[in-house]
C-alpha positions in Angstrom: 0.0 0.0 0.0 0.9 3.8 -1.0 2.3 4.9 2.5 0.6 8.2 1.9 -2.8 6.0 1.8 -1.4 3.8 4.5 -1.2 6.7 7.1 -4.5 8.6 5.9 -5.8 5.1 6.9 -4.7 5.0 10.4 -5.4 8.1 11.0 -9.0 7.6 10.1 -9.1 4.4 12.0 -7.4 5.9 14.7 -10.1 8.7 15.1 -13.5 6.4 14.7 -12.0 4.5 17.6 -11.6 7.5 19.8 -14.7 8.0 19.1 -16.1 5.4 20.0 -14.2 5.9 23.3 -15.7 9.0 23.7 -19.5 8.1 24.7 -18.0 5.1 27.0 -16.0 7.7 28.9 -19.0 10.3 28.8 -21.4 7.6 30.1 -19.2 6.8 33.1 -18.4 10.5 33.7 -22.7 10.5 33.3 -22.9 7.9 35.9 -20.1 9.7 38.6 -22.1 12.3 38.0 -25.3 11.2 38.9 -24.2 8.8 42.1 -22.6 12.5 43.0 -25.9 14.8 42.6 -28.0 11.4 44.3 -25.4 11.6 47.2 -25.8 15.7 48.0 -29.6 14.4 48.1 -28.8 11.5 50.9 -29.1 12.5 54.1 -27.6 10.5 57.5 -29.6 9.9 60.7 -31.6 12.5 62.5 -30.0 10.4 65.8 -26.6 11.3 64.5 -27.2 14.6 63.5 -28.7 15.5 66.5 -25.7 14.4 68.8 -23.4 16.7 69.8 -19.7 17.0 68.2 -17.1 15.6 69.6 -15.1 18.1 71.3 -11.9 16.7 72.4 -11.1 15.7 68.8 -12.5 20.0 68.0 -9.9 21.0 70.7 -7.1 19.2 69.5 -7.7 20.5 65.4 -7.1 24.0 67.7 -4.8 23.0 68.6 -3.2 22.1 65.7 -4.1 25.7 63.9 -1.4 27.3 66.1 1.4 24.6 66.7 3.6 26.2 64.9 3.5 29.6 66.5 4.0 28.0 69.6 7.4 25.6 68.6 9.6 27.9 69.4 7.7 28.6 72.6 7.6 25.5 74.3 4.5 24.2 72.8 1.2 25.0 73.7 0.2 22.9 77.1 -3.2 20.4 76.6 -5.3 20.6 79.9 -8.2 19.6 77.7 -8.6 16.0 77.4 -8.7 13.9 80.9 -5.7 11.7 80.5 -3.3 11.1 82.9 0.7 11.8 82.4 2.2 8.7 83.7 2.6 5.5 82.1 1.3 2.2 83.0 3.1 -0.2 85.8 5.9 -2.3 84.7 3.3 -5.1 85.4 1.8 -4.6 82.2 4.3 -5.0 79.7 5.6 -8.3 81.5 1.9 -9.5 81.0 2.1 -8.8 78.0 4.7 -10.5 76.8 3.8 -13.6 78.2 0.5 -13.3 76.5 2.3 -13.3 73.3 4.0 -16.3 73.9 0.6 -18.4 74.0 -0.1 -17.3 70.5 -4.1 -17.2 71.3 -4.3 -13.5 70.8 -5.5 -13.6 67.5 -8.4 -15.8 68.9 -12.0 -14.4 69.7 -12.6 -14.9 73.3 -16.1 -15.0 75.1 -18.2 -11.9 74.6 -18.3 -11.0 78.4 -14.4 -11.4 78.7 -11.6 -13.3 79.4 -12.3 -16.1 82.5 -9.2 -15.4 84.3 -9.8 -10.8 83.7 -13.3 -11.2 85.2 -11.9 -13.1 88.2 -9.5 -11.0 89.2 -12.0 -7.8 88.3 -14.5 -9.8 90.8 -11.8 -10.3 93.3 -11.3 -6.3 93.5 -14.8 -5.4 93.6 -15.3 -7.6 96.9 -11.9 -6.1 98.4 -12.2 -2.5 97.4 -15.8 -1.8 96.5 -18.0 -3.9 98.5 -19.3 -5.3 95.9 -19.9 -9.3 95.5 -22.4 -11.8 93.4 -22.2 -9.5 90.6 -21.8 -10.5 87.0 -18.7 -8.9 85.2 -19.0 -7.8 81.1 -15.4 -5.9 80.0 -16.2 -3.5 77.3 -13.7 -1.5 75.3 -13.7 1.5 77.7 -16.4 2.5 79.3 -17.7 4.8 77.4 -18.4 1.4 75.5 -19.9 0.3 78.7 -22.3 3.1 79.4 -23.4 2.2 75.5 -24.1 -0.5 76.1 -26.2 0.2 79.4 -28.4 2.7 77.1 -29.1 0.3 74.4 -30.2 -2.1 76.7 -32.2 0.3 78.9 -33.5 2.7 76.8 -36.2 1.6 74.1 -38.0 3.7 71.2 -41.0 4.5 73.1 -40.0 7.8 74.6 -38.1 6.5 76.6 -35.2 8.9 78.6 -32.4 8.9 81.0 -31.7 11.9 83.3 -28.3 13.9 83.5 -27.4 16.7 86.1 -25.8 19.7 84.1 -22.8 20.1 83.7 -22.8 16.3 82.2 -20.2 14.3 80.7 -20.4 14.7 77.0 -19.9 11.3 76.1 -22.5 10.1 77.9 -24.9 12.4 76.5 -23.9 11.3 72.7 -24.3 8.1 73.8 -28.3 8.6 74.4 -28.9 11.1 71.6 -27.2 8.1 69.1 -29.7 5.4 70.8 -33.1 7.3 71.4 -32.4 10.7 70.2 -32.1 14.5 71.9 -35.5 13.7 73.2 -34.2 10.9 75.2 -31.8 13.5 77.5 -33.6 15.0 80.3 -31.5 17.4 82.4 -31.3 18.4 86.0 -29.2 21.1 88.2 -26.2 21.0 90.1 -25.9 23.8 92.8 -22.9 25.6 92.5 -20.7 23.1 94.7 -21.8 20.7 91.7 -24.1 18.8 94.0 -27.3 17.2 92.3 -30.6 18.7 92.9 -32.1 15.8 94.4 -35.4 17.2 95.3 -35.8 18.1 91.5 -35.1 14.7 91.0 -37.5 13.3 93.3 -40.0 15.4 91.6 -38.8 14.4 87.9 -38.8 11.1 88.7 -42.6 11.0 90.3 -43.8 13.0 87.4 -41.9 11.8 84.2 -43.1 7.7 83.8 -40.6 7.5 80.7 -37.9 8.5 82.4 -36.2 4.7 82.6 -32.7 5.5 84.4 -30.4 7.9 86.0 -27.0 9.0 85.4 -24.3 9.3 87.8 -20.7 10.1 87.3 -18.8 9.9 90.8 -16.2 11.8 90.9 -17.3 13.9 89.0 -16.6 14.3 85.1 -16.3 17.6 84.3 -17.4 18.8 87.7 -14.3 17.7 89.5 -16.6 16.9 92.6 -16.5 14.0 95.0 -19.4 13.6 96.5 -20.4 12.1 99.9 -21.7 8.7 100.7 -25.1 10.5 101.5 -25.7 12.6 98.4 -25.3 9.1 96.4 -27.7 6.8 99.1 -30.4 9.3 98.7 -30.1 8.7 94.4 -29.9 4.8 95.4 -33.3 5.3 97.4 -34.9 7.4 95.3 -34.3 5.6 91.8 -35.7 2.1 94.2 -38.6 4.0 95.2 -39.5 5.3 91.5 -38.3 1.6 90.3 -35.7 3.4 88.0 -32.0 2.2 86.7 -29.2 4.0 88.6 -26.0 4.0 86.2 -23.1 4.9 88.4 -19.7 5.8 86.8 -16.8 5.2 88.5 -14.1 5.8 86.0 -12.2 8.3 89.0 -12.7 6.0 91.8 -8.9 6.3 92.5 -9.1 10.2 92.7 -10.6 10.8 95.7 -8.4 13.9 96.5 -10.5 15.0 99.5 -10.2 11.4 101.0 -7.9 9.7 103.3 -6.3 6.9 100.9 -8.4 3.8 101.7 -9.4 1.4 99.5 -12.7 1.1 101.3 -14.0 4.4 101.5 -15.2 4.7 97.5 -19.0 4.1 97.9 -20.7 1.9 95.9 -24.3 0.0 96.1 -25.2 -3.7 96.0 -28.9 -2.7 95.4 -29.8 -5.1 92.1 -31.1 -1.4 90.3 -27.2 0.1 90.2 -25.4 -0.8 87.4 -21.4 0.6 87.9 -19.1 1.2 85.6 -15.1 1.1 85.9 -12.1 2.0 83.9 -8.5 1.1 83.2 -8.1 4.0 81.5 -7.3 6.8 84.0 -5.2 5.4 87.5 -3.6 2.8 85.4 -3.1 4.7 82.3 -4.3 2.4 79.7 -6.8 4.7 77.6 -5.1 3.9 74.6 -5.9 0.0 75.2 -9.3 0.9 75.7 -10.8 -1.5 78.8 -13.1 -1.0 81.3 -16.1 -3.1 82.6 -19.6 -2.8 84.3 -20.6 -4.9 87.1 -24.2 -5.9 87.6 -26.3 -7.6 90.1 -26.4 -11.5 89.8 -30.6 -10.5 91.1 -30.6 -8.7 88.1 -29.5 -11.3 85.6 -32.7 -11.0 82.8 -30.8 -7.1 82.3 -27.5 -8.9 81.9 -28.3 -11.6 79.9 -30.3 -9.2 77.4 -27.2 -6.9 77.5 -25.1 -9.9 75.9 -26.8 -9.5 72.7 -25.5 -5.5 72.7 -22.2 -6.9 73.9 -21.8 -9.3 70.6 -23.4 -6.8 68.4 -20.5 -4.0 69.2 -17.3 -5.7 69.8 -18.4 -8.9 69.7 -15.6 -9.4 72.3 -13.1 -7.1 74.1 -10.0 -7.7 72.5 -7.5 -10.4 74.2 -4.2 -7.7 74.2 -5.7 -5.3 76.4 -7.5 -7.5 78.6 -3.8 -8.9 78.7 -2.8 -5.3 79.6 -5.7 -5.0 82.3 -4.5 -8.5 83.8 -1.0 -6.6 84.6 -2.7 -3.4 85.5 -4.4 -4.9 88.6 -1.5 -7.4 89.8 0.1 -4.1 90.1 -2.7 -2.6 93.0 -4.3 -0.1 94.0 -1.7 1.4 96.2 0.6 1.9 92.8 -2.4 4.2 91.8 -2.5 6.0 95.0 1.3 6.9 94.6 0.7 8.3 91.1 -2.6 10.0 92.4 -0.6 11.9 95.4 1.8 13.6 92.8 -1.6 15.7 91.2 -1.2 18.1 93.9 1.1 20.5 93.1 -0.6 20.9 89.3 -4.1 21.0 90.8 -3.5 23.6 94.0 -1.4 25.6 90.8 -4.5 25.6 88.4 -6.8 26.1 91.4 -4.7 29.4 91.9 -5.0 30.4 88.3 -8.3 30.5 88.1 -8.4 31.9 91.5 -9.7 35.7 90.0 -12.6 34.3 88.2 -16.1 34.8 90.2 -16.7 30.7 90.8 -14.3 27.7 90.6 -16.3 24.5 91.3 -14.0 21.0 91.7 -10.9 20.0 93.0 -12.1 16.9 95.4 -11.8 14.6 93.1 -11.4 13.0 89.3 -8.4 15.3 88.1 -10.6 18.5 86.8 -11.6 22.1 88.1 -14.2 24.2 86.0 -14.4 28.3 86.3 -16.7 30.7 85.4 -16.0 33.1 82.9 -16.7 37.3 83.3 -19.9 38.2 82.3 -18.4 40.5 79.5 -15.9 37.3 78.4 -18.8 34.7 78.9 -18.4 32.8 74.8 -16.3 29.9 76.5 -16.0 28.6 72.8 -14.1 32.3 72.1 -11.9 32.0 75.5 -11.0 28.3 74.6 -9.7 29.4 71.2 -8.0 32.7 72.8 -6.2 31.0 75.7 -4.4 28.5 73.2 -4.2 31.1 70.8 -2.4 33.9 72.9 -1.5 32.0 75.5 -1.0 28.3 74.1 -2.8 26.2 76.8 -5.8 24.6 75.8 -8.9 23.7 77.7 -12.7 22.4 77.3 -15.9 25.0 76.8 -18.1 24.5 79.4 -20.6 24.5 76.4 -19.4 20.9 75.3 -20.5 19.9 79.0 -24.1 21.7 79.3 -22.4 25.2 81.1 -22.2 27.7 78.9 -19.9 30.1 80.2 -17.7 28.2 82.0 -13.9 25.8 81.1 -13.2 23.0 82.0 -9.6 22.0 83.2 -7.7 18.9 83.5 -4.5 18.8 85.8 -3.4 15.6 85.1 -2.1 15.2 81.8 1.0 17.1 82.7 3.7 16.0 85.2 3.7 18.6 87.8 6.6 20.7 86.4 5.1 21.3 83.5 1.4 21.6 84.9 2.9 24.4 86.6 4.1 25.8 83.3 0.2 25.7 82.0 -1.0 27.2 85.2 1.4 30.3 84.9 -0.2 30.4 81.2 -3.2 30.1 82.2 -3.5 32.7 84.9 -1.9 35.1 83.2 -4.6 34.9 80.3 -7.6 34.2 83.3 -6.2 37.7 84.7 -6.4 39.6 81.6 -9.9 38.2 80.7 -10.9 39.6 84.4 -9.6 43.5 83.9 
């Protein structure tokens, strides 16, 4: 063939095929386009949307905006999130290790944990809480545990669960993902951060779909510990009503404004408490992510129907961290209550900083203190992104918590030199707010 003719040829056949190509590619583009105008049209839960953000992970993108102009500065200082600043006990990585070398960790264990975990969780509760013929579930956390006390409690027929502002945020998500913002009904704290209990009494006599109470003891973001009689009078009056009593005892190791004995933290045998526990904060394990909830052996139809939550979610806790837990408690309470006594210095420091504003609440116990802003400076979301801003320490709006107008802040997730750092920070910006 004439090359001249030869090339006019491929060239001709060349462009037919391209297009041909051409409505293949349109029709895909077509298609991405149309999955992309159906998906602006989609729309997620009203549950989800309705629960609030998450605003450790908000704090710590603020954090982020203004690393840099704080490198050369030291840094800005976290007392946002409620973490503690020591490490684990030795005891944990020789568990550990061990549990490596029986090459089962890759293995699903029962749903309600590890045989040999539970024991030695049940042995603890007799010995330090008072508490005996409980059943024992470990959960990842216990924010997975108070899940999955809401999704067995709470139902779709109005059902609700009542808080005492200002509440732990997680908790709160917690009901508004299972029943939705309806499902929240709030209470008071005075100013001390004491419950009102005579509200409650009324609330509870009043409201029938009010199906349990919250508790968190110490408190979380109140910094309270409160007294054996404040918590017996919500034990009564949740048996009276016939209501659920959820108690939290993630800070049950920081009782700051108690002598340091194991059998002082109250707790209830009564078959209507459910309590909750944590190896996240004295033992320093929140990145394992274990806790547990111990219920009544009289109340085993609520524990039995929480099984099916329990192999819905994680199906089971996972064998490395119950590993990690194991370690945790062979190391004891009293190696807590060493780490516990060093707090001190950071929390009488913060205490001072926020000394000028017109209220502090907390201090007693759990490892956090909350002030109240000026009246002029009261947009806590503002003063959060100020103080790291100008004076790179970070904190929690009161907002996130139910109190607008108010911080939160967390003395433990510095070691005390540096806690003392923060505090200097911080008062210097808490004096400036109040001139």
């Amino acid at each position: 063939m004439n090359p001249s003719l030869l090339r006019s040829f491929l060239l001709s056949s060349l462009a037919l095929r391209s297009q041909a190509f051409i409505p293949q590619f349109s029709r895909a583009a077509a298609a991405r386009e149309s999955i992309t105008t159906s998906a602006r049209h989609m729309s997620t839960s009203n549950k989800v949307q309705e629960t609030l953000d998450p605003c450790v992970v908000l704090m710590k993108k603020m954090i982020a905006e203004y690393e840099s102009e704080w490198k050369e500065r030291g840094g800005i200082f976290s007392l946002a999130q409620g973490v503690v600043y020591w490490e684990p006990p030795d005891a944990v990585t020789t568990s550990l290790q061990a549990a490596v070398l029986t090459n089962t960790l890759h293995m699903y264990g029962p749903d309600e944990g590890l045989p040999e975990l539970r024991e030695a969780v049940e042995e603890k509760l007799a010995k330090e809480n008072g508490l005996s013929n409980h059943h024992v579930m470990i959960t990842a956390g216990a924010n997975q545990a108070y899940m999955n006390c809401i999704l067995t409690l709470l139902g779709d027929g109005g059902d609700q669960c009542v808080f005492f502002r200002p509440y732990y945020f997680n908790h709160i998500m917690a009901t508004q993902l299972a029943v939705g913002n309806a499902g929240v009904v709030l209470g008071e704290c005075n100013d001390q951060g004491v419950p009102d209990l005579d509200w409650l009494d009324e609330e509870l006599t009043s409201n029938p779909s009010v199906k349990a109470v919250t508790l968190t003891n110490p408190g979380n973001p109140t910094g309270v510990n409160l007294e054996r009689d404040v918590l017996q009078r919500v034990v009564d009056l949740c048996k009276r009503h016939g209501k659920w009593l959820i108690l939290d005892c993630t800070y049950e190791h920081f009782q700051h404004n108690k002598e340091a004995d194991a059998t002082n933290f109250p707790c209830f045998e009564d078959p209507h408490v459910i309590h909750i526990f944590s190896f996240s904060k004295g033992f320093a394990l929140a990145g394992y992510r274990c806790g547990y909830l111990v219920v009544s052996k009289e109340s085993n139809e609520l524990y039995q129907q929480m099984r099916k939550v329990q192999d819905t979610i994680p199906i089971c806790p996972s064998r490395f961290s119950q590993h990690a837990a194991l370690g945790a408690l062979s190391a004891g309470r009293g190696w807590v209550t060493e780490k516990v006594t060093t707090l001190s210095t950071g929390r009488e420091a913060i205490l001072d900083a926020l000394s000028p504003l017109e209220q502090v609440m907390g201090g007693s116990g759990a490892m956090y203190v909350m002030g109240k802003l000026p009246a002029n400076r009261s947009d806590d979301q503002e003063v959060a992104r100020y103080l790291v801003k100008d004076y790179g320490v970070a904190v929690i709006a009161g907002t996130y918590c139910g109190l607008p107008g108010w911080i939160r802040v967390c003395y433990s997730n510095l070691p005390p030199k540096q806690c003392i750092e923060a505090a200097a920070r911080l008062k210097m910006g808490i004096n400036n707010l109040c001139q």
